[in-house]
N, C-alpha and C positions, 0 to 999 in steps of 0.2 A: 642883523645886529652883530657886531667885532666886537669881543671885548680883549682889551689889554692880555698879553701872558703873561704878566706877573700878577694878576689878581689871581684869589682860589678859586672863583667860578670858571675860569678860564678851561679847566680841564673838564669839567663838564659837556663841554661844546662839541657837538657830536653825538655826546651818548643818545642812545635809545630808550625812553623808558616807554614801556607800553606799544603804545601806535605813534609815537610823537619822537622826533629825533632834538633834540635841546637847542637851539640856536643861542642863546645865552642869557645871561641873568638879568632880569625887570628889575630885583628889588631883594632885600635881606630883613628877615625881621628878628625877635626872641628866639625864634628855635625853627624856624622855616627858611629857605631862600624860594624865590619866584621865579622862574626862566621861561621864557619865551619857548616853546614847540610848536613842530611843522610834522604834520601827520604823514605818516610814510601810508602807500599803499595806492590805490586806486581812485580817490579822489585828495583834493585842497582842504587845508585845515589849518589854523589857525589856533592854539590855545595858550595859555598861562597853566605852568605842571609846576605845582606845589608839592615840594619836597623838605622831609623832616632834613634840618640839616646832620649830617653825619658827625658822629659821637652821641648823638641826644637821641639814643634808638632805648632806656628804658622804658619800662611797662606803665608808667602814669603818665608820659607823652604820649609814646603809643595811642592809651586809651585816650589822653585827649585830641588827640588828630583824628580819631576814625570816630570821635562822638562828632566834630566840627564838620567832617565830611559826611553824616549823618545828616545833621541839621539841613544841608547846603541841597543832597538829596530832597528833601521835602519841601525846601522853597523853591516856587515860583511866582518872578515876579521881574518886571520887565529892567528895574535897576539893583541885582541882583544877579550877581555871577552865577552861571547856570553850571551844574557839574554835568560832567560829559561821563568820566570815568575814576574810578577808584580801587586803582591795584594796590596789593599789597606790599 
């Protein structure tokens, strides 16, 4: 996936977060954007890396991103995004 250089996900494209390099943005919501990641390393992978978007880094986001990614931890269920990983 290409996205445009003049959108702000554009600069995203590339980074690395974790094990995942960002190919580019799915979707934007309230205080998150969604990018498509391709796991670096010794195998294929595939994910959607959910990121607080930048500026929204206070401590009641915070808290509610890591209570969401909590929740996401304990479900399973076959239509239901499975969490893979949760860096800080």
């Amino acid at each position: 996936m290409s996205l445009p250089r003049d959108t702000p996900e554009a600069s995203f494209e590339g980074r690395i977060v974790g094990h995942f390099r960002l190919i580019g943005c799915l979707g934007r919501g309230g205080m998150n954007d969604v990018y498509l990641g391709e796991r670096t390393g010794d195998f294929e992978q595939l994910a959607a890396i959910k990121l607080l978007r930048e500026g929204l880094h206070d401590r009641e986001r915070l808290a509610r991103f890591r209570a969401e990614r909590q929740v996401l931890a304990e479900l399973a269920h076959a239509n239901i995004v499975r969490l893979l990983d949760g860096a800080r």
